[in-house]
C-alpha positions as CSV (number, residue, x, y, z in Angstrom):
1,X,148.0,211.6,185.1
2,X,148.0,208.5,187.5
3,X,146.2,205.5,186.3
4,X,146.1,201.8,187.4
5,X,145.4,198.8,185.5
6,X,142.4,196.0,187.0
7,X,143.1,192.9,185.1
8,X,140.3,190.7,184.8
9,X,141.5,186.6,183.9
10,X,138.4,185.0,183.0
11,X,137.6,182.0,181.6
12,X,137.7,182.5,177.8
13,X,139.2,186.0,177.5
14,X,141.1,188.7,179.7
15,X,139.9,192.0,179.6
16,X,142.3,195.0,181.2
17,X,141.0,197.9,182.4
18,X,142.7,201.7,182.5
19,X,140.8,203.5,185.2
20,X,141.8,206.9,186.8
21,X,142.0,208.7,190.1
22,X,138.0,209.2,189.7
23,X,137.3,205.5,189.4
24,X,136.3,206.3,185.2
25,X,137.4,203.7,183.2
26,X,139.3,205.7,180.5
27,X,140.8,202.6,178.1
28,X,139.7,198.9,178.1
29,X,141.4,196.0,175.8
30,X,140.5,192.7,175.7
31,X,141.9,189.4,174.0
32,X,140.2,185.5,174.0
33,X,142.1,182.5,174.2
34,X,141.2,178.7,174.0
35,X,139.9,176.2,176.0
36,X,140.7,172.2,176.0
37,X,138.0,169.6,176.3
38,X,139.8,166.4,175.2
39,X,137.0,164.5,177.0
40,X,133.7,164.8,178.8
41,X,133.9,166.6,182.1
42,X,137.3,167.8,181.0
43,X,138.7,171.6,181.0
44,X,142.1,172.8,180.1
45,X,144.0,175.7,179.5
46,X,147.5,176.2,178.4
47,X,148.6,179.0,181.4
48,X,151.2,180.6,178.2
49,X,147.7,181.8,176.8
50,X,147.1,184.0,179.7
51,X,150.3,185.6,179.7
52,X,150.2,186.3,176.0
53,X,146.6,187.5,175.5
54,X,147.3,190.2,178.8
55,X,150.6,191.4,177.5
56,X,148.6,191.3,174.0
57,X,145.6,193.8,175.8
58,X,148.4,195.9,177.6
59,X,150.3,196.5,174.6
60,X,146.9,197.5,172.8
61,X,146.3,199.9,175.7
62,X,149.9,201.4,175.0
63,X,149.7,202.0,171.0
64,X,146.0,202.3,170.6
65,X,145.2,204.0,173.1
66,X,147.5,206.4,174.0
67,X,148.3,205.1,177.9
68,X,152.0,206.0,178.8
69,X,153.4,203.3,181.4
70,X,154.9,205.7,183.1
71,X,151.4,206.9,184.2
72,X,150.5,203.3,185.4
73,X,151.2,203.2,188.9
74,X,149.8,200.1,189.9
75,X,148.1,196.7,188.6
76,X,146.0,194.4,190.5
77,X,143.9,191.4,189.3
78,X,140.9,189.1,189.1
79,X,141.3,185.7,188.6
80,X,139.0,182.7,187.7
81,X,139.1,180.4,190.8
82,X,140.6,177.1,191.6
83,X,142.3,176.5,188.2
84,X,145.4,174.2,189.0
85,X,148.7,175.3,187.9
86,X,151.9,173.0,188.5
87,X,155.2,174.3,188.6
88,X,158.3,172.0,188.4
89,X,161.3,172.9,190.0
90,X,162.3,175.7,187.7
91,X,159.1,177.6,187.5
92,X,157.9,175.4,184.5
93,X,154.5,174.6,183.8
94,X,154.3,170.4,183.9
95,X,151.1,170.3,182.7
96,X,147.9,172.1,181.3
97,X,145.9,174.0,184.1
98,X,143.1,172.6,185.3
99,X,140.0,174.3,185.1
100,X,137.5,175.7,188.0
101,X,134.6,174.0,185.7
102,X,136.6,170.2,185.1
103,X,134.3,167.4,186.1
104,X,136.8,164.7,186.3
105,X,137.3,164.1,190.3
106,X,133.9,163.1,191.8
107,X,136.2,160.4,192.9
108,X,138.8,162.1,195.1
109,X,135.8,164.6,195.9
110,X,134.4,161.3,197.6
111,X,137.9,160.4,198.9
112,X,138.2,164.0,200.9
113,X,135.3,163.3,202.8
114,X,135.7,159.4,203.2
115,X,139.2,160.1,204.9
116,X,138.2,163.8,206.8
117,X,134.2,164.0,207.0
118,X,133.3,166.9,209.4
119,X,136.8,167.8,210.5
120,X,137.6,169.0,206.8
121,X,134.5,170.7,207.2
122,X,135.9,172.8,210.2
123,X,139.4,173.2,209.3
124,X,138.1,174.3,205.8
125,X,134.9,176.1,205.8
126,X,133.6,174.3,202.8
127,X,132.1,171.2,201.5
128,X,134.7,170.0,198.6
129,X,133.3,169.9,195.5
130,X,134.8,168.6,192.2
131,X,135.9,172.4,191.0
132,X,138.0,173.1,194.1
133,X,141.6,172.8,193.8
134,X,142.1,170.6,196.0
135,X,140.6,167.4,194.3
136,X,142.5,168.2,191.3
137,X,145.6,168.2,193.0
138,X,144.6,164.4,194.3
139,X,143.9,163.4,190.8
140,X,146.8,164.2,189.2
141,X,148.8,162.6,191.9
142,X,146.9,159.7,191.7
143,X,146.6,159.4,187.8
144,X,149.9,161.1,186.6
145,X,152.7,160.1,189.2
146,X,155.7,161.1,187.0
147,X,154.1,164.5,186.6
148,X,153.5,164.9,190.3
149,X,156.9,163.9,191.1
150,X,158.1,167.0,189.8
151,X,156.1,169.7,191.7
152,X,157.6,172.4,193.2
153,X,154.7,174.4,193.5
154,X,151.0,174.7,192.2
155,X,149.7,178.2,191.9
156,X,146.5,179.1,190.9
157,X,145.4,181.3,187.4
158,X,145.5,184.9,188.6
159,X,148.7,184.4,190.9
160,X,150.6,182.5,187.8
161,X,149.9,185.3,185.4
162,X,151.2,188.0,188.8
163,X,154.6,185.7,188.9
164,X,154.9,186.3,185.1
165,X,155.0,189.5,185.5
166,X,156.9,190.2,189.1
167,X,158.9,187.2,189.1
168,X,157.7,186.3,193.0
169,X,155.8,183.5,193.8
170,X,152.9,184.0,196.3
171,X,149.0,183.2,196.1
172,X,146.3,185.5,197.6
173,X,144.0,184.5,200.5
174,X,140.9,184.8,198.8
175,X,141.8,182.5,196.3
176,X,143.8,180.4,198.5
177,X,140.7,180.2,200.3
178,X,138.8,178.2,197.2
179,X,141.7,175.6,197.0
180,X,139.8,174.0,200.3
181,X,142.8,173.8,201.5
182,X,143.4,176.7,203.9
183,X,142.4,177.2,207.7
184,X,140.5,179.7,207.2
185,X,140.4,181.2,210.8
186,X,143.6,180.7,211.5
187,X,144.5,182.2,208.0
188,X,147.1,179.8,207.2
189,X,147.9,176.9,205.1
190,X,146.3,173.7,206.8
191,X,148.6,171.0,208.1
192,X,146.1,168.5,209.0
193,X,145.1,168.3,205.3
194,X,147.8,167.9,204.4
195,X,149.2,165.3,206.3
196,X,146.0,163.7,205.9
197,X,146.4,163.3,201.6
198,X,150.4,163.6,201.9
199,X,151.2,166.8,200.2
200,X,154.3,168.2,201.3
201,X,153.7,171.6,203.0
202,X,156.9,172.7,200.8
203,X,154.9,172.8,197.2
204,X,152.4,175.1,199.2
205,X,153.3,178.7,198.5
206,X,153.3,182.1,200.3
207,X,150.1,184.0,200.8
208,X,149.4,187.4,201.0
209,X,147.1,189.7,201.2
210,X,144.7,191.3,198.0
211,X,146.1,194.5,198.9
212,X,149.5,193.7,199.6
213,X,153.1,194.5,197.0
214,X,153.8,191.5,195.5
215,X,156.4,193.3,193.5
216,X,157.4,195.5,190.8
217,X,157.2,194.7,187.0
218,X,160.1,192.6,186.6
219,X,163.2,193.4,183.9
220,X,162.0,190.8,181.8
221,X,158.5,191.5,181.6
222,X,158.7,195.2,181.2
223,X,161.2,194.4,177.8
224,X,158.2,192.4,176.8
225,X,155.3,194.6,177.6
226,X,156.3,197.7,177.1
227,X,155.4,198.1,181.4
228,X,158.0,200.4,183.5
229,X,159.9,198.3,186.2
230,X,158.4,201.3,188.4
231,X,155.0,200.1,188.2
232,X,153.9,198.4,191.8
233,X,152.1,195.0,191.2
234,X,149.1,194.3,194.1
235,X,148.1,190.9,195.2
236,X,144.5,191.0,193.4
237,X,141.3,188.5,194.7
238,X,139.3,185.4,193.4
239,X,137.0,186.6,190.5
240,X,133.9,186.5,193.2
241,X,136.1,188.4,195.8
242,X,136.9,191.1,193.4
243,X,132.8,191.3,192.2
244,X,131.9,192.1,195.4
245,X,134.4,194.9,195.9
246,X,133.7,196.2,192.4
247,X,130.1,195.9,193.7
248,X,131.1,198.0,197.0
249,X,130.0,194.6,198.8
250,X,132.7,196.1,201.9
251,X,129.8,196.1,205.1
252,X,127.9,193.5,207.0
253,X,124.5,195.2,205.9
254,X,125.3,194.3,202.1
255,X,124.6,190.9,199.8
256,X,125.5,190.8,196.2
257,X,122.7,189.1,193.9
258,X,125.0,188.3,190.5
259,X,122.8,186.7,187.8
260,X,125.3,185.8,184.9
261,X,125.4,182.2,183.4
262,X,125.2,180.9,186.9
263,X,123.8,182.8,189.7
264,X,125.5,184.1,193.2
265,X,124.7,185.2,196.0
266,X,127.4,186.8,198.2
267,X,127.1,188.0,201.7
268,X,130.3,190.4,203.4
269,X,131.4,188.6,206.6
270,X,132.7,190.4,209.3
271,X,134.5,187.6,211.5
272,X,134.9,183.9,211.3
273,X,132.8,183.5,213.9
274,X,130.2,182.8,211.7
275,X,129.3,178.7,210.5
276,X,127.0,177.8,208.1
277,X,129.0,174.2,208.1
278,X,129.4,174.0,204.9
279,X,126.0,174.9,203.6
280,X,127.5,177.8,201.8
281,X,130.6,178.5,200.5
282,X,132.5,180.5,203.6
283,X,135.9,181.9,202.4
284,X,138.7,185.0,202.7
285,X,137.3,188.4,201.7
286,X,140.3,190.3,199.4
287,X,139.4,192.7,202.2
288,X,142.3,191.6,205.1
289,X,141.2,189.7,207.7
290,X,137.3,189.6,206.4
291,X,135.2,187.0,204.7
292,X,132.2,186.6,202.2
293,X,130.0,183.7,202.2
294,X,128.4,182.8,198.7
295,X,126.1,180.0,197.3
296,X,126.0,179.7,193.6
297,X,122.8,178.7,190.9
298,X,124.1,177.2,188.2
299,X,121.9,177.9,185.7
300,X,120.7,181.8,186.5
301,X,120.6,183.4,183.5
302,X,121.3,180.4,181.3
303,X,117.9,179.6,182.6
304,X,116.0,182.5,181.1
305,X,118.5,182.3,177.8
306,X,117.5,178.6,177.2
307,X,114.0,179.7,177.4
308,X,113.8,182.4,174.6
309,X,116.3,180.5,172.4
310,X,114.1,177.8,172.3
311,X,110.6,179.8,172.5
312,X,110.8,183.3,171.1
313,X,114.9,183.2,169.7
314,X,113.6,185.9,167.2
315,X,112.6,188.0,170.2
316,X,114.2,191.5,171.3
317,X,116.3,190.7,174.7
318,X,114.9,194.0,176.6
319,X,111.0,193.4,175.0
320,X,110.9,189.8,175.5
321,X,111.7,190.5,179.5
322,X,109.4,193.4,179.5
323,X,106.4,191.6,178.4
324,X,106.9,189.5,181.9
325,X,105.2,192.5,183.5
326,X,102.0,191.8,181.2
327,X,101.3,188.5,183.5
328,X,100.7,188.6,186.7
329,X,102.5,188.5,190.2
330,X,103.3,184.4,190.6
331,X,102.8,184.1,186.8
332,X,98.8,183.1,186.9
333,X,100.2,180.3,189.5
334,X,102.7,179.2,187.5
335,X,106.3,177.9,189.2
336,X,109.6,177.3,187.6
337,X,112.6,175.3,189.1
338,X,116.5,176.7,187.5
339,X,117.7,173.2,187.8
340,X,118.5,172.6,184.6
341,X,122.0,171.9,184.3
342,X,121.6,170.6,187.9
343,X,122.0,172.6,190.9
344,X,124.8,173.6,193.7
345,X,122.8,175.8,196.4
346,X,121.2,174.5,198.3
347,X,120.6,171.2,196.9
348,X,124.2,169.9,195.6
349,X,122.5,167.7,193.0
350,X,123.7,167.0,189.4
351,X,121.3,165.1,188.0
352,X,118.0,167.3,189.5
353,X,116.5,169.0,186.5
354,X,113.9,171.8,185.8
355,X,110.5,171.9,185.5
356,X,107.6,174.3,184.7
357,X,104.6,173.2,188.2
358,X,101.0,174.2,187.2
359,X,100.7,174.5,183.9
360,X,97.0,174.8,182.3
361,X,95.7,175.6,179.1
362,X,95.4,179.6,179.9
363,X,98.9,179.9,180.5
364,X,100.5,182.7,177.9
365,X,104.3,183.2,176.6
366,X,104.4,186.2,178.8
367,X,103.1,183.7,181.5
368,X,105.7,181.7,181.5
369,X,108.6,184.4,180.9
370,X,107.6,185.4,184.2
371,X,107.9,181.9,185.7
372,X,111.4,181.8,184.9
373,X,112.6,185.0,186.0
374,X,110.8,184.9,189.6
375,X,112.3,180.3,189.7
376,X,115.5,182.0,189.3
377,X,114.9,184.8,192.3
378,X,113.3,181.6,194.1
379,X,116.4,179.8,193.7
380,X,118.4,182.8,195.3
381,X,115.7,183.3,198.0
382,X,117.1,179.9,198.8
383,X,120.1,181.2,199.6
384,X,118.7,184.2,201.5
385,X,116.9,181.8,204.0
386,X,120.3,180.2,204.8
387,X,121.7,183.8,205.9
388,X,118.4,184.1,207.7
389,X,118.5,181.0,209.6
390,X,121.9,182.4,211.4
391,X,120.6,185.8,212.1
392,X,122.0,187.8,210.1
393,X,120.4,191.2,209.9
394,X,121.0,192.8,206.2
395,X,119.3,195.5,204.3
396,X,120.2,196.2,201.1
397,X,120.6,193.7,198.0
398,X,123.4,194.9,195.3
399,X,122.2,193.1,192.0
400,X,125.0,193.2,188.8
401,X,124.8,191.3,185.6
402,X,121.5,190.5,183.9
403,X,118.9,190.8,186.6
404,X,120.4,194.6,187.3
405,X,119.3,195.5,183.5
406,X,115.6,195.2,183.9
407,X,113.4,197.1,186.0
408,X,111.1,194.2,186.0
409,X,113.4,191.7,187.4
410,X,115.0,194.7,189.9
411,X,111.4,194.9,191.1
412,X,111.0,191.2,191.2
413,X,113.9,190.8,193.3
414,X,113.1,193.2,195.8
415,X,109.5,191.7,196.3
416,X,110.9,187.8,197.1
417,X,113.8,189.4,199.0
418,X,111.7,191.5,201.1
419,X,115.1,194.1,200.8
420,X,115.9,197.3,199.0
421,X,117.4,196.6,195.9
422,X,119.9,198.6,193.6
423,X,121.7,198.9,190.5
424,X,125.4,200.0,190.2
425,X,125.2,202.6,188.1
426,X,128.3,201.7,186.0
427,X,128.9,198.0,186.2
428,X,132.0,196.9,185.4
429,X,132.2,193.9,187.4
430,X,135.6,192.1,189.1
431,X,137.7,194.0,186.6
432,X,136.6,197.0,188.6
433,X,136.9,195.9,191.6
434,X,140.9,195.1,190.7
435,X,141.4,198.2,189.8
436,X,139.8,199.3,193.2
437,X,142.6,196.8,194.7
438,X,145.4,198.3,192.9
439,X,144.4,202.2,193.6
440,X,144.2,201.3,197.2
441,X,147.3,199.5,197.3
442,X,149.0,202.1,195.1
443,X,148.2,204.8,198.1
444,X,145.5,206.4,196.6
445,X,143.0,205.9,199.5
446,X,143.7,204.2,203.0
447,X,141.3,201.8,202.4
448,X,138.9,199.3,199.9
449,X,136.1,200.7,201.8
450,X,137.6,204.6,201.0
451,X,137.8,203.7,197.4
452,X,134.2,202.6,196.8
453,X,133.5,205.8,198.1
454,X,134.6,207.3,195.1
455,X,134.2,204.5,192.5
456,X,131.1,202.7,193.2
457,X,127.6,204.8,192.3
458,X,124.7,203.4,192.4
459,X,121.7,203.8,190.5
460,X,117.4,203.8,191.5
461,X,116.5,202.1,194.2
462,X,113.6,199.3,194.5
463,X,111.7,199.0,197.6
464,X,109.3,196.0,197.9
465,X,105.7,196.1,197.8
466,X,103.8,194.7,201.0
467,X,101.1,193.3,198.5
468,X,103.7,191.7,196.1
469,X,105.9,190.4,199.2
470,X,103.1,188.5,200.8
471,X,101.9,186.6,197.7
472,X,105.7,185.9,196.8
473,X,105.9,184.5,200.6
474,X,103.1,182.3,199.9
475,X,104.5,181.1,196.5
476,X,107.8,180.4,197.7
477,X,106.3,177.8,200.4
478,X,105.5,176.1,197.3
479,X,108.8,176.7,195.5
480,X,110.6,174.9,198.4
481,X,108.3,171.8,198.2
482,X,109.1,171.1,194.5
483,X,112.7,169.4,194.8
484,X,111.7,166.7,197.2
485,X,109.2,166.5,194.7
486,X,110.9,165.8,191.7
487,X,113.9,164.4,192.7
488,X,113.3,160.8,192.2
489,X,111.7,161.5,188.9
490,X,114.4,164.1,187.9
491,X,117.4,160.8,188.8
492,X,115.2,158.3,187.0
493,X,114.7,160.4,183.8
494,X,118.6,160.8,183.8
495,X,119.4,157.0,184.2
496,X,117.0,156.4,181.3
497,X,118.6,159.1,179.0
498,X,122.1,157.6,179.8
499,X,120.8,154.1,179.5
500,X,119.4,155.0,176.2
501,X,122.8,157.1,174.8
């Protein structure tokens, strides 16, 4: 029986999936590994720890569960993005990666846009933020010289752990595309950055496509895994790339709605002819030669967890999200704001933080319950109106993680968005949608978009009301309002807490 393997590189764990010609998952193994924070706005991982903890899950899969590697015919992967790996001229690591969720390079952030402005902009796609790549690259050549002496090459997580097992180096386009350092259009590495920062265009490696061979097990790693050197390893995708396949996000009518820790939004992208100049995220779909646009909430579902671990932490999850259909459409005029961690999309502002608008002395728990969960749909609807604003003509919202598990939220959503909304009926997330990469790279179908055809399923659909979508409309108006609001207040209140540390 022909299997492949999705392997899913997160941030604190890797999880490998065992799914079969059906798209059923049939085994799953998982193992955790650390993470460094030697200082504030600091995050490290030692690249050895990936490597270990998926040879660690693969062998599980092997001797617990019964998988024969001769029946694995192909792996594929998800990776976190724009993790910095550096590679002397050997191969070796030169120092701890650095993480998609380090802090440390507001400065070189600055310096991008100082020394490019709009042209980076263009050539790019994307604002540079301090997670990309691409700033962390500048900071290590600015602040550890002897280290950046000795690059060779800099990969990034999911395309370190691939040469571990293959042997080849190469990065994949749709995580090439979050180094912010890729033409986009043109699909190739840029020169004019570049030149612009002097990185040789010799420590850039090859790209290839999610889809594409990037090898067989090597000797070595098969001895060490237990893996056949028959086994055909595929080029994988950028954890958000591989959600939205695993998602069947693979037409233009399509947008993701993810509500984890953070929130995103993702929109399929048929050409590069689209520009949203930097408004959104804009980069390489693991899908060849098409794109997805995404803008990110940083504090979705944290949001709603803050709330109830500080409010009703004795609570049961699925009752304490229920009870938000006791209050009323808009929450008895009640608005919430996500900001508090700060926010990305579309108001790239760390030190904006929440707030509860309207509060009065009739204002229930269930009240406010519901104030959060439609403040974090608000937030997204943000995003929506910056797909609007272009044109773009979509139908039908995909929602995964924790808004998908309540028909509350489901309902929620579809009312602000003014879309149909579903569930997939099996979520499994990027991991998934690797395995989707592999099985179509492996032969099984001639395409991504055949292979959601039999893997993805999705579940009951939610249509918005006409009553419910008018008085959200009305709400939002406000919704919009309260950033310019709150702003000032928001920065002052943080100067006066880190005046008063």
């Amino acid at each position: 029986m022909g299997v492949v393997l999705g392997v899913d590189l997160g941030t604190s764990a890797v999880k490998v999936s065992v799914v079969d010609r059906k798209g059923t998952i049939i085994a799953q193994e998982g193992y955790d590994y650390p993470l460094s924070q030697l200082k504030p706005g600091y995050s490290e991982q030692n690249p050895e720890d990936w490597v270990t903890a998926t040879t660690v899950a693969i062998a599980r899969l092997i001797l617990n569960d019964h998988i024969k590697p001769e029946d694995i015919e192909g792996i594929s992967y998800s990776g976190q993005m724009h993790g910095l790996v550096l590679l002397d001229e050997n191969n070796q690591v030169l120092r701890p990666a650095i993480l998609w969720n380090d802090t440390r390079t507001t400065a070189q952030r600055k310096e991008i846009l100082d020394v490019m402005g709009q042209e980076f902009i263009d050539i790019t796609r994307n604002v540079p933020l301090e997670g990309f790549t691409l700033p962390k690259l500048l900071w290590v050549k600015e602040n550890e010289p002897k280290i950046y002496a000795k690059v060779k090459t800099f990969l990034l997580p999911k395309d370190y752990l691939r040469y571990r097992m293959t042997g080849n180096l190469a990065m994949e386009y749709s995580d090439a595309a979050g180094t912010v350092m890729l033409d986009e259009a043109n699909k190739t590495w840029s020169k004019e950055v570049a030149e612009k920062f002097d990185l040789p265009l010799s420590i850039f490696p090859g790209l290839i496509e999610s889809i594409e061979l990037a090898g067989n097990i090597s000797d070595s790693y098969s001895a060490f895994s237990g893996l056949t050197t028959d086994t055909k390893v595929f080029g994988g995708a950028a954890d958000n790339a591989a959600g939205a396949i695993g998602a069947g996000i693979l037409y233009p009518n399509m947008v993701m709605s993810s509500i984890g820790t953070s929130g995103v939004v993702l929109k399929y992208e048929d050409s590069a002819d689209v520009n949203y100049n930097g408004k959104l995220h804009f980069f390489n779909h693991a899908i060849p030669n098409k794109y997805y646009t995404m803008g990110v909430t940083l504090a979705a579902g944290y949001s709603l967890s803050w709330f109830k671990k500080t409010f009703a932490e004795d609570a049961d999850f699925s009752t304490f999200v229920l009870d938000a259909d006791k209050s009323t459409v808009g929450a008895n005029g009640l608005l919430f704001t996500p900001y508090i961690v700060g926010e990305r999309t579309p108001h790239p502002d760390s030190d904006i933080r929440g707030s509860f608008i309207g509060i009065d002395g009739t204002h229930t728990k269930n009240d406010f319950t519901r104030a959060v969960l439609e403040g974090i749909v608000f937030s997204f609807e943000d995003i929506m109106t910056i797909f609007d604003a272009q044109g773009n003509d979509f139908d039908t919202v995909v929602s995964i993680g924790g808004g998908a598990k309540s028909p509350v939220w489901l309902q929620i959503q579809a009312d602000i968005f003014n879309k149909k909304v579903v569930s997939l009926v099996n979520e499994q997330g990027p991991g998934m949608g690797a395995a989707m990469i592999a099985a179509t790279g492996a032969g099984w179908f001639d395409s991504l978009q055949d292979t959601a055809k039999e893997f993805v399923s999705y579940g009951k659909e939610y249509l918005p009301n006409p009553e419910n979508v008018k008085k959200y409309q009305e709400l939002y108006q406000l919704y919009t309002k309260v950033y310019q609001q709150t702003a000032e207040i928001s920065h002052g209140l943080m100067n006066y807490r880190r005046n008063d540390i």
